[in-house]
C-alpha positions in Angstrom: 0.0 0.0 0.0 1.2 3.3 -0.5 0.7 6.6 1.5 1.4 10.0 1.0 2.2 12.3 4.6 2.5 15.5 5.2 5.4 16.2 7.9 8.2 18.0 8.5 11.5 18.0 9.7 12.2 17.7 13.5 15.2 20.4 14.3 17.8 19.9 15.6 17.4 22.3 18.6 14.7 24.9 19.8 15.9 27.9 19.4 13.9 29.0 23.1 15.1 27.5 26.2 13.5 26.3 28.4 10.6 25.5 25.6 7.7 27.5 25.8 5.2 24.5 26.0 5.9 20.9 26.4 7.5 19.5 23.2 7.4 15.7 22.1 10.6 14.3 22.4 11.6 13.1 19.1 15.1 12.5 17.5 16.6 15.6 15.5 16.1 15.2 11.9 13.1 12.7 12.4 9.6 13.3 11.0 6.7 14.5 12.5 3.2 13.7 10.6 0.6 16.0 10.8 -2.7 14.9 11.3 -6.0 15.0 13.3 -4.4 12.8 15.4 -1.5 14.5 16.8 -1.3 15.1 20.5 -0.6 18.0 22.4 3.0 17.8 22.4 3.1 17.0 19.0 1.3 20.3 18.1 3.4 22.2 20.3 7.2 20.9 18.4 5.4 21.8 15.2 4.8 25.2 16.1 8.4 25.9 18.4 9.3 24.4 14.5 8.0 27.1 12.8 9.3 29.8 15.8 13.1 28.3 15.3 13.7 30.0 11.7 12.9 33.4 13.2 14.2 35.9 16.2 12.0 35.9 19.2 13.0 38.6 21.6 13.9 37.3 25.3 13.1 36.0 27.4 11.4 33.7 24.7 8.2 32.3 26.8 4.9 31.8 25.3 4.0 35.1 24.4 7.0 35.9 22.7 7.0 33.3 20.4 3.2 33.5 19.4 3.9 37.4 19.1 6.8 36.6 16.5 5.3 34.3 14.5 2.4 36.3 13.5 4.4 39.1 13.1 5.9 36.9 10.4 4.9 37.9 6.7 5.6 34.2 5.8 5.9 31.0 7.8 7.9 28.2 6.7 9.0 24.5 7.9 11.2 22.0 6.5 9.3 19.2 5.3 6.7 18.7 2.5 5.3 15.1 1.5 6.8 12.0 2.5 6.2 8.7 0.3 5.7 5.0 1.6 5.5 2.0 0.2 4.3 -1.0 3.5 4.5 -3.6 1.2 8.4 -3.3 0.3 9.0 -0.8 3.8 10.4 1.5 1.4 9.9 5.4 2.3 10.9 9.0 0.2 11.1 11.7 2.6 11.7 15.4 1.4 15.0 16.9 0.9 17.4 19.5 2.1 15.5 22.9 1.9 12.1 21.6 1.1 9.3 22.9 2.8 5.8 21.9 4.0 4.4 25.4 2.5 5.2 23.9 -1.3 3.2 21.0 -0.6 0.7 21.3 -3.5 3.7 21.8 -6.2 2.9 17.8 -6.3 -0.2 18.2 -8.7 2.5 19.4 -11.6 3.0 15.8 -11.8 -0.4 15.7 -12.9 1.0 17.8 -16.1 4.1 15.8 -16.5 6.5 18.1 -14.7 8.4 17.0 -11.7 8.5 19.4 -8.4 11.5 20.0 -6.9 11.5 18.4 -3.8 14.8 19.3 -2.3 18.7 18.2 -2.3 21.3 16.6 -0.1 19.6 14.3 -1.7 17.4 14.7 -4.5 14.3 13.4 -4.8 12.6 13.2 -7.9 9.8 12.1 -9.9 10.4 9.8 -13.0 7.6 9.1 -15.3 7.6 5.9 -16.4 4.9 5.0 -19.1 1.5 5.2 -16.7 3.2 4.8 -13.6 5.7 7.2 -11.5 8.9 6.3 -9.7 9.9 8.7 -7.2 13.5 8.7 -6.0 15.2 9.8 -2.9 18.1 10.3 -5.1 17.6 11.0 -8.4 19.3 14.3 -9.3 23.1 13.3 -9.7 21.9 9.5 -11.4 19.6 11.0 -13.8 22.2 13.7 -15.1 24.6 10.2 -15.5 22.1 9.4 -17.7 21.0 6.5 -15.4 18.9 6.0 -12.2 19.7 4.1 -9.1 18.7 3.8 -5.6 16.0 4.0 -3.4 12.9 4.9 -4.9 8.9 4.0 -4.3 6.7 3.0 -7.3 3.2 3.6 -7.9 0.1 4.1 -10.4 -0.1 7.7 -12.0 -3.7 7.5 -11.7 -3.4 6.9 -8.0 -2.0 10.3 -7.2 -4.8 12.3 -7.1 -6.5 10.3 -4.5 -3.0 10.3 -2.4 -2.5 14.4 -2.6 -6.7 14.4 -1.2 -5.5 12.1 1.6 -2.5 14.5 2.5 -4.5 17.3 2.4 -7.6 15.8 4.5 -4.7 15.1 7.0 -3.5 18.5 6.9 -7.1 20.0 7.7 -7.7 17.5 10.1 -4.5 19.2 11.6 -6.2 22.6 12.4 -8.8 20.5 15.1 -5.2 19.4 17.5 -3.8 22.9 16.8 -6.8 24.5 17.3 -7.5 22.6 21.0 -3.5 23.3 21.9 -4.2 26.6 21.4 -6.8 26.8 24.1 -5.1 24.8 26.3 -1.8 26.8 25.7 -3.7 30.4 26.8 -3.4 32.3 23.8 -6.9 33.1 23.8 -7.7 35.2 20.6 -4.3 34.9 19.2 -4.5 31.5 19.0 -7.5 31.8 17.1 -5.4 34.4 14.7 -1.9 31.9 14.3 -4.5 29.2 13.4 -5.4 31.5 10.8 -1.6 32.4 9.6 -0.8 28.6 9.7 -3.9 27.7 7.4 -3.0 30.6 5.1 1.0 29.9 5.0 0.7 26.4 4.2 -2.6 26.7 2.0 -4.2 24.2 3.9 -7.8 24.7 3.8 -7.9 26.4 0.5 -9.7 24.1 -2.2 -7.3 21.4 -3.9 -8.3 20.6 -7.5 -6.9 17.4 -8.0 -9.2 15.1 -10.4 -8.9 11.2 -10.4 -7.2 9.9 -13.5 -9.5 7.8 -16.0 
């Protein structure tokens, strides 16, 4: 079976310390999934995440970090769509510098383009007749004029239905982030960096992605 996940990128530290809220203790350069399921902690590295790419003034509590982030005129967090096959346990996960907010440049494969999806490596889509290959690696192969490595195999016509999935996921997001919110204290600015999240990472906007015939 194959999935399609939207995550991103653990960091490797939080830039505030002690944390503002607790944080789920996950490894550095792991992946977080974002879903309706996430729990509190979850929610809370997500958004100390997005807070690490930007200067919070000290001491760097709670309302420091809520107060930069919506100052921000764009949010971003490393990560995009990660790929799994559970049949074969093989998995694609974004690159170096991709990001979560570039999600939806996947539907180009609808058009025959590949998105770029990141370096250090390169992953890559390769269209193969009616089915796509996508490669952690396949910047430096294809430019040999060969491909190699890992890479996760599935029907063309099956893509629309996975980007849906990944987006359903994404808006099923907003309920965790919404509740940690309240349970944070941010009262009405929680309410407005709900807002700022949907609107950075185009998350509830509508995805026109038709199944394949």
């Amino acid at each position: 079976m194959i999935t399609m996940e939207a995550v991103i990128e653990v960091p490797a530290v939080v830039s505030a310390s002690p944390p503002p809220w607790p944080l789920a203790a996950m490894a550095p350069g792991s992946w977080l999934v974002l879903n309706a399921g996430c729990a509190d902690d979850q929610v809370g590295l997500f958004v100390a995440a997005l807070a690490n790419r930007i200067e919070v003034l000290p001491p760097g509590g709670r309302d420091e970090v809520v107060n930069a982030l919506l100052a921000e005129d764009f949010l971003i967090a490393a990560g995009g769509l990660r790929i799994r096959d559970s049949t074969t346990g093989t998995v694609v996960t974004p690159g170096c510098c991709a990001g979560l907010e570039d999600w939806r440049d996947w539907a180009q494969v609808l058009i025959g383009n590949s998105p770029w999806l990141g370096h250090d490596p390169g992953p890559e889509v390769e269209i193969v007749s009616d089915d796509l290959r996508v490669w952690q690696d396949g910047g430096p192969n294809r430019y040999r004029g060969r491909w190699a490595g890992v890479h996760v195999d599935l029907p063309h016509r099956a893509l629309p239905g996975l980007l849906n999935g990944a987006h359903r996921d994404l808006v099923g997001f907003l309920n965790p982030l919404t509740r940690w919110a309240t349970r944070v204290g941010l009262q009405q600015r929680g309410a407005t960096l709900v807002e700022a999240i949907d609107k950075n990472f185009a998350i509830t906007a509508p995805l026109d992605v038709q199944p394949l015939q």
